[in-house]
C-alpha positions as CSV (number, residue, x, y, z in Angstrom):
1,X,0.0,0.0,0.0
2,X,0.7,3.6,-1.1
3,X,2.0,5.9,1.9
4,X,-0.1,8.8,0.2
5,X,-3.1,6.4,-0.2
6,X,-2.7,6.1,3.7
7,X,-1.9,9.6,4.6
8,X,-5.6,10.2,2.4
9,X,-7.7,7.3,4.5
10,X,-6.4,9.1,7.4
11,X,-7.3,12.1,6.4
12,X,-11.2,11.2,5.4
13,X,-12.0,9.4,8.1
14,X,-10.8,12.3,10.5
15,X,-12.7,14.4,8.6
16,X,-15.8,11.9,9.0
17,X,-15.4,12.0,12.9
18,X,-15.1,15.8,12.7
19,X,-18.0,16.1,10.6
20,X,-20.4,13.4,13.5
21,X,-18.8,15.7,16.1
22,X,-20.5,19.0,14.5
23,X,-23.7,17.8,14.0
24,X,-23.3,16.3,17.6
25,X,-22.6,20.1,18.7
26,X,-24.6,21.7,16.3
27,X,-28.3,19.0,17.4
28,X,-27.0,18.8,21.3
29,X,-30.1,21.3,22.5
30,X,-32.3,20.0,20.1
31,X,-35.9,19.0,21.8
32,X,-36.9,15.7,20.1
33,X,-40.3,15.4,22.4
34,X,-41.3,18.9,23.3
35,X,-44.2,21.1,24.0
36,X,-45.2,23.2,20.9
37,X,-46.7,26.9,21.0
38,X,-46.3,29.9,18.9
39,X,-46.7,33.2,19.7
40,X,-46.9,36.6,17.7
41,X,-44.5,39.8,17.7
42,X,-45.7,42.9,16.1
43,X,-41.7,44.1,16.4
44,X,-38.7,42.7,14.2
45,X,-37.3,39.5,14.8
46,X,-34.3,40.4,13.3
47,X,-31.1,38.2,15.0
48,X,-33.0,35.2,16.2
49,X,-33.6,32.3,14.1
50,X,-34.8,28.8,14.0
51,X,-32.5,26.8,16.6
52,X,-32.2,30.1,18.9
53,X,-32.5,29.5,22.9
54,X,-36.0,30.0,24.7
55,X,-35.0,31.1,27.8
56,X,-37.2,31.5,31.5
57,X,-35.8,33.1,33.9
58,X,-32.0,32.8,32.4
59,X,-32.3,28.9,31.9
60,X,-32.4,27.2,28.4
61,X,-36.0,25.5,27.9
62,X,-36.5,25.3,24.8
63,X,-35.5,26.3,21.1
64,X,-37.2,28.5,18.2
65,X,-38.7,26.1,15.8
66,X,-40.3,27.8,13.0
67,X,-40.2,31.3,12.4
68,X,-43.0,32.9,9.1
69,X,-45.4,35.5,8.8
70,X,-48.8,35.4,9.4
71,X,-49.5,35.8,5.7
72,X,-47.6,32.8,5.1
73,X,-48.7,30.4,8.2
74,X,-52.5,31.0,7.5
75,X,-52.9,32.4,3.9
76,X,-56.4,31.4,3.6
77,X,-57.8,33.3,6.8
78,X,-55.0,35.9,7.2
79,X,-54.9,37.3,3.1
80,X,-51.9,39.9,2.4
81,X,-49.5,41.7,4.2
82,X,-51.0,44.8,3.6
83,X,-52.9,44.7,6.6
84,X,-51.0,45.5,10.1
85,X,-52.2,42.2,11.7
86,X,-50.7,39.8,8.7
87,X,-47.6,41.2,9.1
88,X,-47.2,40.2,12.4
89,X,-44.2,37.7,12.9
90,X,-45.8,34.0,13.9
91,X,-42.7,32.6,15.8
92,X,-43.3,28.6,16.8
93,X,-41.0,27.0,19.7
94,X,-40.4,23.7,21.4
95,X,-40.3,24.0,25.3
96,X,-38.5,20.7,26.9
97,X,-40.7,19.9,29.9
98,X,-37.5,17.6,31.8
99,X,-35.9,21.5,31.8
100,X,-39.3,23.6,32.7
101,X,-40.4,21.0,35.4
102,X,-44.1,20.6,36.2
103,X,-46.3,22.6,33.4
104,X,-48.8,24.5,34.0
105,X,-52.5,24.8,31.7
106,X,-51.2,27.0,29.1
107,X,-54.4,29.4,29.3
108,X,-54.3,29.6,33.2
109,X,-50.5,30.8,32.8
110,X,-51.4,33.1,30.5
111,X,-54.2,34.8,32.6
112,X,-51.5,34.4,35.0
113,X,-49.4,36.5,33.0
114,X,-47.0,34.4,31.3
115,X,-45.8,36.3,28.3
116,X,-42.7,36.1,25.3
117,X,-40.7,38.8,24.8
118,X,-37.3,39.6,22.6
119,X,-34.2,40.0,24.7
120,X,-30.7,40.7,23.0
121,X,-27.8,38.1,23.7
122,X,-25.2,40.5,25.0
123,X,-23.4,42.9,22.2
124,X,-23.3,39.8,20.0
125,X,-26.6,41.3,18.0
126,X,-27.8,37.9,18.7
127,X,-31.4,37.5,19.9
128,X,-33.7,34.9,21.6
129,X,-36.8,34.5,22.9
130,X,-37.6,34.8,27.0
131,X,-40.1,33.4,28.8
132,X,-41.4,35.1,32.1
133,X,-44.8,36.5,34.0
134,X,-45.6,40.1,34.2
135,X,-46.6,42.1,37.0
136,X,-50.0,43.5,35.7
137,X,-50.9,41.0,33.0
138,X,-53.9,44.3,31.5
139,X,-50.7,45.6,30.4
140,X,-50.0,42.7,27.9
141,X,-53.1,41.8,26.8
142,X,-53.5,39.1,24.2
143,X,-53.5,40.4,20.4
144,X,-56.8,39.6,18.4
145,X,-56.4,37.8,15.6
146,X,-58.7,36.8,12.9
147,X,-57.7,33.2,12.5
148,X,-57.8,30.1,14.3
149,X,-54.4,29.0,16.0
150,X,-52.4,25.6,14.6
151,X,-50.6,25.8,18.2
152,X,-51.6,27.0,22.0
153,X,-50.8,30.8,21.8
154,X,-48.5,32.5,24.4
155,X,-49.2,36.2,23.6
156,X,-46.0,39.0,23.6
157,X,-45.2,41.6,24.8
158,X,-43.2,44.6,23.4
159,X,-38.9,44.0,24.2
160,X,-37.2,46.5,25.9
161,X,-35.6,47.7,23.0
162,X,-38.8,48.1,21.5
163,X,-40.3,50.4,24.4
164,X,-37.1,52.6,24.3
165,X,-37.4,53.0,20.7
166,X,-40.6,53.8,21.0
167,X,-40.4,56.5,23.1
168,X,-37.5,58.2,21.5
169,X,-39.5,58.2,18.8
170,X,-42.4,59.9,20.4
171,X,-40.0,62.8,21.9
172,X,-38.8,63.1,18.2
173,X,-42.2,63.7,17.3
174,X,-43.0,65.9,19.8
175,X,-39.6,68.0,19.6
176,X,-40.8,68.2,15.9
177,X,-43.5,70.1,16.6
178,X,-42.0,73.0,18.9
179,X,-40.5,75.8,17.5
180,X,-37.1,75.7,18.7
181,X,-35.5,78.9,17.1
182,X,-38.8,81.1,18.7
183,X,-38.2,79.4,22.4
184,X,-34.2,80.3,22.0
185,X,-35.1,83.6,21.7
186,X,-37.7,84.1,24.3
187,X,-34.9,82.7,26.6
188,X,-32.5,85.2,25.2
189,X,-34.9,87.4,26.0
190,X,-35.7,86.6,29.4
191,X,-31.8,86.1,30.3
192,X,-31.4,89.9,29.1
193,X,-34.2,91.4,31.2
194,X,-33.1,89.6,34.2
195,X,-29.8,90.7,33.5
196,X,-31.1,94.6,33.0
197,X,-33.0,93.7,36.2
198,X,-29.8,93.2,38.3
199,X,-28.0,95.9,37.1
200,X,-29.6,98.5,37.6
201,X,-33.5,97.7,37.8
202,X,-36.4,97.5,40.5
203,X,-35.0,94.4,41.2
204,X,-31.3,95.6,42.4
205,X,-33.2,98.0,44.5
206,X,-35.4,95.7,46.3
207,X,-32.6,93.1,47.1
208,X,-30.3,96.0,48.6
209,X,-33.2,96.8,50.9
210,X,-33.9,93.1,51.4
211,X,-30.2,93.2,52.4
212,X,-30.1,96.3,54.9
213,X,-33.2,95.1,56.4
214,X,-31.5,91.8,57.6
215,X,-28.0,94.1,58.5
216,X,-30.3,96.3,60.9
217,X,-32.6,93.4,62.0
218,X,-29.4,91.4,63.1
219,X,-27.9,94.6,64.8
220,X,-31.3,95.0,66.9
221,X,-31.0,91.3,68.0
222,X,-27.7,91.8,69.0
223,X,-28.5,94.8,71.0
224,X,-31.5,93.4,72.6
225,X,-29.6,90.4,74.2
226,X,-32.4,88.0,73.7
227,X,-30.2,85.2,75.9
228,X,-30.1,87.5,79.0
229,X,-33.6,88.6,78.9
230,X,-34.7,84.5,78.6
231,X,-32.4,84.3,81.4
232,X,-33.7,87.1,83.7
233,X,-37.6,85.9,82.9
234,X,-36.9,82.6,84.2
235,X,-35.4,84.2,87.4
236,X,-38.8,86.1,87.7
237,X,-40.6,83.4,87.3
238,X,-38.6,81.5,89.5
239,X,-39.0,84.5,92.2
240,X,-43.2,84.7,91.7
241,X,-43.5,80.8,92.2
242,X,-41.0,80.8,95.5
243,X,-43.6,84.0,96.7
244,X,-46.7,82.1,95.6
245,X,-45.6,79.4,97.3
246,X,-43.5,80.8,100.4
247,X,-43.8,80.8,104.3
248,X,-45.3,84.1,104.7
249,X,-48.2,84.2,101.6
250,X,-49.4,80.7,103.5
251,X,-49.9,83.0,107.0
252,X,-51.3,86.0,105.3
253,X,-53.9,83.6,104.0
254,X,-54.6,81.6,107.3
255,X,-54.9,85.4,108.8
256,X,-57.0,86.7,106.1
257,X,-59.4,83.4,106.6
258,X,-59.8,84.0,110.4
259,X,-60.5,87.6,109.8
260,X,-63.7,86.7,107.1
261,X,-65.0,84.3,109.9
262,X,-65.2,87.0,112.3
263,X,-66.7,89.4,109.7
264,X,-69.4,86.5,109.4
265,X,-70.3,86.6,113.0
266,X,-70.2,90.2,113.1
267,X,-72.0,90.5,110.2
268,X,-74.7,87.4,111.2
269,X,-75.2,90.1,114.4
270,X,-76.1,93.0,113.2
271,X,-80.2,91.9,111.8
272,X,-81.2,91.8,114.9
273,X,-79.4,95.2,115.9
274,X,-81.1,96.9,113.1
275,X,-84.5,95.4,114.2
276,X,-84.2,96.6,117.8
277,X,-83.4,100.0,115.6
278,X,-86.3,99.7,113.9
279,X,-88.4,99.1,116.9
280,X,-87.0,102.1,118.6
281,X,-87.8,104.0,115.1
282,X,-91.2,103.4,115.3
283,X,-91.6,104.3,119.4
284,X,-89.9,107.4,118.4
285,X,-92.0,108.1,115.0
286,X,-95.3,108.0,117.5
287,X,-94.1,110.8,119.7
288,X,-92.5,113.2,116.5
289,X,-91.9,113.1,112.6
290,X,-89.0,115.0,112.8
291,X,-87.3,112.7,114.5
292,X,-88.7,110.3,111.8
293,X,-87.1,111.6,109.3
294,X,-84.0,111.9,110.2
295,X,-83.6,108.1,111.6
296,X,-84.8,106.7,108.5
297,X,-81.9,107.5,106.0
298,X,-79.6,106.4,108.7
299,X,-80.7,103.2,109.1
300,X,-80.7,102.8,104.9
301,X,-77.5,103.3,105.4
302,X,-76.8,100.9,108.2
303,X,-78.8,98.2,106.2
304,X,-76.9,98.9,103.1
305,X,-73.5,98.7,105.1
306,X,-74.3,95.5,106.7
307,X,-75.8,93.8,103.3
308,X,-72.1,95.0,102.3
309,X,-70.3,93.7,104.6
310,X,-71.8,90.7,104.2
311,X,-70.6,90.6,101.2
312,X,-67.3,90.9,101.7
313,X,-67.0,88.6,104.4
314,X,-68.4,85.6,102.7
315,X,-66.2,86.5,99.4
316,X,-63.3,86.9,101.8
317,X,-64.6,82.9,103.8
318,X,-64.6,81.5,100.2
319,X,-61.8,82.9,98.5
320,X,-59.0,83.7,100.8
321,X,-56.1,84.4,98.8
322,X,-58.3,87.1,96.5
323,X,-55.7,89.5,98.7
324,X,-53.2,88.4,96.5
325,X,-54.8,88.2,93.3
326,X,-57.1,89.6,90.7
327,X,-60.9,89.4,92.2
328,X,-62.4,86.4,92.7
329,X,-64.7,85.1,89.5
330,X,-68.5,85.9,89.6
331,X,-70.9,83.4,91.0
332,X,-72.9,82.2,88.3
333,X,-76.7,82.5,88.0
C-alpha cells in the first residue's frame, strides 16, 4: 500500500469524525419530544432564528422552531400583508418539559401573566426568545387575531428595545412640533431682562433693601440680648413661684381666713341690731316726725353697710387668697 493512499484514509476518516462531532454540537439542545406553541410579535425579529434558545428566567428551555409570517402560516384566513395584523411575525418553539419542570395549563399561565418577549444576547446582536410572568398582565393583553391558531398561543409583549425606541421616537415627534428657534429667543430674552433687572432695575433695588433690612434686623437682635432677657424671665418666674408658694403668703392667707370668719359673726349680728333700731324708730316716729325723718336715711344706710359687709365677708370665707390676686370670679346665675 501507497504511503499517500494512507496519509488520504487518514485524512477522510478524521474528517468523517469531525463532521459526526459537528452535527453532535450543532443538534445537542435540540428538543426531540417537546411542548409546541407559537406566539406573535408585532416588532422585528431580526437576530433570532430557528435553533435560537427560549430562555425562563435565564435557563435554556426550549429552542425557536419555525419562524413565518402570518401571511404565510394562515394564507387562507390571514390574506396579504398589507394589513398591520398579517404582518405580524408567527414565531413557533419547542419547550422541553424535563428543563421547565411541572407545566402548568397553558391558558391559566397566561391569565397568570405568562408572556414572550425579545431579549438581545449581550453585544453579540444575537437575539432569543424569553419566557417570564408580568406584573400586571392588563398591560399585555393578548392580540386579536382573525384566524384560528395551529398551536396554544403565548401572547407578547413589546422587548425593551422596543419600548425605548418607541419612546424616543415619540419625543422626536414631539420635539418636531415646537419651535425651537422662537423658544431660543424668548430665553434670550428673558436672560437679558433679568440681567437689566440686576443691574440696575427694581429688582437691584429691592434686594439692597432686602439686604439692609436683615444688617439692621441682626444689629437690633444683638443689641437686645435676647439670651439675657430668657435668662432674667426665668429668674422672675422662678422668684413669683418661690412668693406664691412661700412661708409668709401661707400665714397672710390663714390670717386673712380668720378675719372673714369674724366678719361672718359680726355681720350674722347686726339683723337683729337693726331690728331693735327699727323698733325704737317706730316708738320714736309716735311721739315726733321730725325725729322720723332723720332716723330713717340712717338706718338705709346701716342696712346697706351691713348687706355690704356681708358681702365681703363671705367672698373673703370663700376665697381667701383674693388678697393676693385679681378678684375672685362671679358666682354664676
Amino acid at each position: 500500500m501507497n504511503l499517500t493512499h494512507l496519509r488520504v484514509g487518514v485524512m477522510l476518516v478524521a474528517s468523517l469524525a469531525l463532521g459526526v462531532a459537528l452535527v453532535m454540537f450543532l443538534g445537542r439542545h435540540r428538543v426531540s419530544d417537546g411542548l409546541e406553541f407559537e406566539t406573535y410579535f408585532r416588532e422585528t425579529v431580526q437576530g433570532m432564528d430557528v435553533g435560537s434558545p427560549v430562555r425562563f428566567r435565564g435557563v435554556r428551555v426550549g429552542q425557536v422552531a419555525e419562524m413565518l409570517l402570518a401571511s404565510a402560516a394562515y394564507p387562507d384566513t390571514a390574506g396579504t400583508v398589507q394589513d398591520a395584523q398579517n404582518r405580524l411575525v408567527v414565531v413557533r418553539f419547542v419547550v422541553d418539559p424535563a428543563k421547565l419542570g411541572r407545566v402548568p395549563d397553558t391558558d391559566k399561565a397566561v391569565r397568570a401573566g405568562l408572556r414572550t418577549r425579545l431579549a438581545a444576547q449581550g453585544i453579540t446582536g444575537l437575539v432569543y426568545m424569553e419566557l417570564d410572568f408580568v406584573a400586571d398582565p392588563e398591560r399585555a393583553r393578548p392580540m386579536q387575531i382573525s384566524w384560528q391558531p395551529a398551536l396554544p398561543v403565548i401572547p407578547s409583549m413589546p422587548s425593551t428595545i422596543s419600548q425605548v425606541r418607541d419612546a424616543a421616537e415619540e419625543l422626536a415627534a414631539k420635539l418636531r412640533d415646537v419651535d425651537l428657534l422662537r423658544l431660543a429667543e424668548s430665553l434670550q430674552g428673558l436672560l437679558d431682562d433679568a440681567r437689566g433687572q440686576m443691574g440696575g432695575g427694581d429688582l437691584r433695588q429691592a434686594l439692597a433693601e432686602a439686604a439692609l433690612l436683615l444688617k439692621t434686623l441682626r444689629s437690633g437682635a444683638q443689641e437686645a440680648d435676647i439670651p439675657g432677657l430668657a435668662v432674667e424671665l426665668r429668674e422672675t418666674v422662678a422668684a413669683l413661684r418661690n412668693l406664691a408658694g412661700g412661708q409668709q403668703s401661707r400665714e397672710l392667707i390663714a390670717a386673712t381666713t380668720k378675719t372673714a370668719e369674724r366678719l361672718s359673726e359680726v355681720a350674722a349680728r347686726l339683723p337683729g341690731l337693726i331690728s331693735s333700731l327699727e323698733a325704737a324708730t317706730r316708738r320714736v316716729n309716735n311721739s315726733t316726725a321730725d325725729a322720723q325723718a332723720e332716723l330713717l336715711p340712717a338706718l338705709r344706710d346701716a342696712r346697706a353697710a351691713a348687706a355690704s359687709l356681708r358681702d365681703v365677708s363671705e367672698t373673703l370665707r370663700r376665697h381667701p387668697a383674693s388678697v393676693l390676686s385679681a378678684p375672685p370670679p362671679r358666682e354664676r346665675q
